[in-house]
N, C-alpha and C positions, 0 to 999 in steps of 0.2 A: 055355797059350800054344802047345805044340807041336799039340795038337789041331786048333786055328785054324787055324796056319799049313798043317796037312793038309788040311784041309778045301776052305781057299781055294785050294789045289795040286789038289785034286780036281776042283772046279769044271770051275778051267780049263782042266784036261786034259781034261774030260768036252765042253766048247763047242770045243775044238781040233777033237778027233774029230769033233763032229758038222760043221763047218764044212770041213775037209777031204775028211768023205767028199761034201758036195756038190760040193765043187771039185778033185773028184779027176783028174775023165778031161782038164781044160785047165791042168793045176798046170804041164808043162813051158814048154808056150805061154806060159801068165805070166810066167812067170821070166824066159824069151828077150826078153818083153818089158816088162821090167822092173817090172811088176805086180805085187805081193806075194797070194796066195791063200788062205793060212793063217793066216786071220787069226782072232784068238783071243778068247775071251770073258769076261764077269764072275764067271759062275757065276748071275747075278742072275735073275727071273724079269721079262726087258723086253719088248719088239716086237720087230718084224721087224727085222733088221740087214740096210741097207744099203751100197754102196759104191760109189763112181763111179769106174770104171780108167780113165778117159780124164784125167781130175783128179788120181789117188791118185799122186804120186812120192816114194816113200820106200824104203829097202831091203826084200830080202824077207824079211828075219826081226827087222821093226818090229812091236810091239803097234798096232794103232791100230783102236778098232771104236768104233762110238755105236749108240742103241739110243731108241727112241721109242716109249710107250705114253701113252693118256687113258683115267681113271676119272671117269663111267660111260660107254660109247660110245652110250648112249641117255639123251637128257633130254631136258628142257621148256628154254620158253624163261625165263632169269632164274639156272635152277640154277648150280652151281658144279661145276666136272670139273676134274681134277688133273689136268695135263701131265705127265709124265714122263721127263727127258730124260738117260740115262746113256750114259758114257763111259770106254772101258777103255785106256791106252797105257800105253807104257813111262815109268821111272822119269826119262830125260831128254827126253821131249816135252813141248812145252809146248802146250799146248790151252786155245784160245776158244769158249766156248758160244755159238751163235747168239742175237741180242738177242730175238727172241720177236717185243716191241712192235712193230706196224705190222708186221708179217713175217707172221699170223695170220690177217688179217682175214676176214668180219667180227665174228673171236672179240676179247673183250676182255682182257685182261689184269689180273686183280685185286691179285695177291701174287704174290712169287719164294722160296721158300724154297733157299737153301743150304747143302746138308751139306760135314760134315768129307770130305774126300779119307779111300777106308780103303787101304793099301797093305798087296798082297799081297806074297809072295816073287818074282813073274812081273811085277807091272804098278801101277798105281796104277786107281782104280775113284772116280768122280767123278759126281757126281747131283745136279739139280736138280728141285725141283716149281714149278712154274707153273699159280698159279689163275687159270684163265679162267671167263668165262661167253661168252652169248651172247642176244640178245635178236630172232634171226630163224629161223623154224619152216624146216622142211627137213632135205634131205640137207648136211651140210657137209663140208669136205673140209680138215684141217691139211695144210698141203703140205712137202712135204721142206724142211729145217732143217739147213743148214751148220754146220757145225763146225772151224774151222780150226787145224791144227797146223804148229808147228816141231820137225824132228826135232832130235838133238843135230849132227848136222852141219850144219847148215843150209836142209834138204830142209824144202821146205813140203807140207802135203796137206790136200784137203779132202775131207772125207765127209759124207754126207748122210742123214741120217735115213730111215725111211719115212713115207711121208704116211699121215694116219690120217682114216680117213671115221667123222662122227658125225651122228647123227639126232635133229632135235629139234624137239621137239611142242610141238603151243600146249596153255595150260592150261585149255581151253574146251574139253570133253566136244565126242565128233569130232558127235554128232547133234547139235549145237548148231551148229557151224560149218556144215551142210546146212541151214542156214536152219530150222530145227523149234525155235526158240527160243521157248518158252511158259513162263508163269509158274509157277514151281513151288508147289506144294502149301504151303498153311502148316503146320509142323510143329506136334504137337501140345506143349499146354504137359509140362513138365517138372515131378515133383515131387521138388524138390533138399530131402534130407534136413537137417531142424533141431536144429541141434546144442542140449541142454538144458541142459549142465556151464556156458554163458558166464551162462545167467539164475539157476544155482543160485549160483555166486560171487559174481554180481552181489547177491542176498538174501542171503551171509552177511554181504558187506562191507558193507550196509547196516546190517543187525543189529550189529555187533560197532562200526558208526562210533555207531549210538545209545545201546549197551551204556555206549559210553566218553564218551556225552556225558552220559548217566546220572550214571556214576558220578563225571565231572566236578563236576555239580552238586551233589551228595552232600559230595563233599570242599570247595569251596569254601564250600557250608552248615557244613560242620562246623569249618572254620577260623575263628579270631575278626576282628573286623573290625580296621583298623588303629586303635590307639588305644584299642580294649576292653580292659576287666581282664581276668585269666587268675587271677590269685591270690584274696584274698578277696574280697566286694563292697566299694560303697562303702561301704552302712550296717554291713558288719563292721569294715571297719576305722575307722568314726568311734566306733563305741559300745567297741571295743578301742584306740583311741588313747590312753589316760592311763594304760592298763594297760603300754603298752612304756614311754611317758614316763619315767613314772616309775620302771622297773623299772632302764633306764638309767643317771637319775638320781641314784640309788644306788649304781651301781655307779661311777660318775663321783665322787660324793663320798669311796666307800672307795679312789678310787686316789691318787696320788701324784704327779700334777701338780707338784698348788700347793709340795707341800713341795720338788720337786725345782726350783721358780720356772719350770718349761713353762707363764706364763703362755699363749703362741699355742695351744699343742697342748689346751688345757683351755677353751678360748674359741672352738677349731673343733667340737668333740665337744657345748660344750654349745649352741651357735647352731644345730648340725645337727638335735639334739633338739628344740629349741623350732619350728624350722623343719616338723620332719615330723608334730608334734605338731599344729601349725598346719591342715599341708596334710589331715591324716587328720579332721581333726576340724572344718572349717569347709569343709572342700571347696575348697583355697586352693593355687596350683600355688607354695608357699611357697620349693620346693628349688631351682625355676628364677627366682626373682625378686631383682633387687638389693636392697638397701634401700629406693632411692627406689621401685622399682617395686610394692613390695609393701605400701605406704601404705595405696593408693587402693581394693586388693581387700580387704585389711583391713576398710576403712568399708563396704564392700561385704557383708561377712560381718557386719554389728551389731557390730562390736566397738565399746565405749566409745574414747572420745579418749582418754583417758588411759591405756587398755590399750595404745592403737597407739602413742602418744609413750611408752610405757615400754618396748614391743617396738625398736620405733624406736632409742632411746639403748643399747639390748642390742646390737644387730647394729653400730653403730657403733664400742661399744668394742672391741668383736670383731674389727674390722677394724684398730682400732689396736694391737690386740694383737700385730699382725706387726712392728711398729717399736718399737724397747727404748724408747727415751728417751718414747714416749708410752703404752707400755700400762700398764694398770690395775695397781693393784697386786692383795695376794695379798687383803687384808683385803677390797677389790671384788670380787676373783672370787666368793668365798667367799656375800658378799648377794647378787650377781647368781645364782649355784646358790639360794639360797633363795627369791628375787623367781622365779623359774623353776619352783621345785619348789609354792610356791603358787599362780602361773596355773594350772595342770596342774590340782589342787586346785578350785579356784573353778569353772573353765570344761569340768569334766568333761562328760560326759554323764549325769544322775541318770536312774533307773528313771519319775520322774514324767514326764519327756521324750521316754520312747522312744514313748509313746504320741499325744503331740500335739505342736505344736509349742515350740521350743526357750524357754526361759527366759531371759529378758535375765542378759547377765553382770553382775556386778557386782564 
């Protein structure tokens, strides 16, 4: 922070000096006539610093100076040139920057950029940019740019900038503008290098989209269809159907139902038997079919009438077996396991049948 504040105290010591020693040999003359001479600077790298003493009425040891430069002082017509417009006074003047607009012509005015105010220990230091352009070839001339202040007592002043000459070219080659305007040359064609990496990505994303349409197909082959077997075939399990039956059946008569009177529970185990019995061995969807439903696929499989009306009266007592006052009793269950265990019996599959077709039940 001390650094700074030396710094900015160096400046403007350095732009005192130089601005006194111009106005050395008339400083008394000014004073007498109440013209301030010593007038003081930013430190900054600006233009020429102007003043008007016929205007300037402020005391003589007021800060007040302005300062006017443009980047680049040589363009075309269209470019953009930075105005530059800074201002150094004291801490109680109050200063108005000239409006630019219409003040220029005929430079345009594109943008104003406004910095922070930086305040030295001596002054305050205030700048603006102003983008202009211009769109007519020639010598041009930015003319002096007012600036108006109020001191702290109420002294007004104006100062005025330097005018700034700028040069600006048309963008037509100058032997073009001498009328020698002829068609130019066709250029020769260009060989713009071809890039190989977009056709090599583009072949592996091909490759790797049919890789996986491959191996889609693959795996889709290899899944079973909705509705296929996955366990054993059908002909395994119709020629192994009286082997579970029965194997069941058995173990249904050694258990303890009937003695413990679980008519329902001993009439769901053996309908589900006779059922799977059915479906494995006649090709008969037995496990999903009601009573009445599974009549008609019955007749449909050659079963005798009197096998279906005995399947028939089976699944019905079965069903009554869920209500006390109408299920079977134990002496019924007991035939019904036997009427069951000889369908099983009768309607097996023999070895004379695996080779041709089935033999009528009987």
């Amino acid at each position: 922070m001390r650094r700074a504040k030396l710094t900015d105290r160096l400046g403007i010591v350095a732009i005192c000096a130089f601005i006194a020693l111009i106005a050395g040999l008339n400083a008394d003359a000014a004073r007498a006539q109440g013209d301030p001479s010593s007038l003081r600077g930013d430190g900054m790298d600006t233009a020429r610093i102007a003043r008007m003493r016929d205007t300037l009425r402020a005391p003589s040891d007021s800060l007040l100076m302005v300062g006017a430069s443009v980047v680049p002082d040589t363009a075309t017509v269209g470019d953009r040139l930075v105005l530059t417009l800074t201002a150094v006074h004291d801490f109680d003047t109050a200063l108005a920057f000239p409006r630019v607009v219409g003040e220029i012509a005929p430079f345009e005015v594109i943008d104003v950029v406004i910095y922070p105010s930086d305040e030295s220990p001596d002054g305050v230091i205030e700048r603006r940019d102003v983008v202009i352009t211009v769109f007519e070839t020639g010598e041009h001339v930015i003319p002096e740019l007012a600036f108006h202040a109020v001191m702290s007592g109420g002294d007004t002043a104006v100062v005025h900038s330097p005018s700034l000459e700028i040069v600006v070219r048309s963008v037509i080659p100058p032997e073009d503008l001498e009328g020698q305007i002829e068609p130019r040359a066709i250029k020769p064609p260009v060989d713009l290098p071809r890039a190989v990496w977009p056709w090599i990505v583009a072949a592996l994303v091909v490759a790797a989209l049919v890789a996986a349409w491959r191996l889609w197909i693959r795996w889709r082959e290899s899944r079973p269809e909705p509705g296929e077997e996955t366990g054993p075939t059908r002909e395994e399990r119709r020629r192994a159907a009286h082997v579970s039956a029965l194997s069941r059946l058995r173990a249904l008569r050694s258990g303890d139902e009937l003695d413990r009177g679980d008519i329902e529970t001993f009439y769901v185990e053996l309908t589900d038997i006779a059922r799977r019995y059915i479906g494995d061995r006649f090709s008969v969807p037995a496990i999903d079919r009601t009573t009445a439903e599974l009549a008609p696929e019955l007749s449909e499989a050659a079963l005798p009438d009197e096998q279906i009306s005995w399947l028939t009266g089976l699944l019905e007592r079965a069903d009554l077996s869920k209500f006390a006052r109408s299920a079977p009793t134990v002496e019924r269950a007991r035939g019904d396991l036997d009427d069951v265990e000889g369908f099983v019996e009768r309607t097996r599959l023999r070895a004379s049948e695996e080779e041709g077709d089935d033999v009528p039940v009987r």
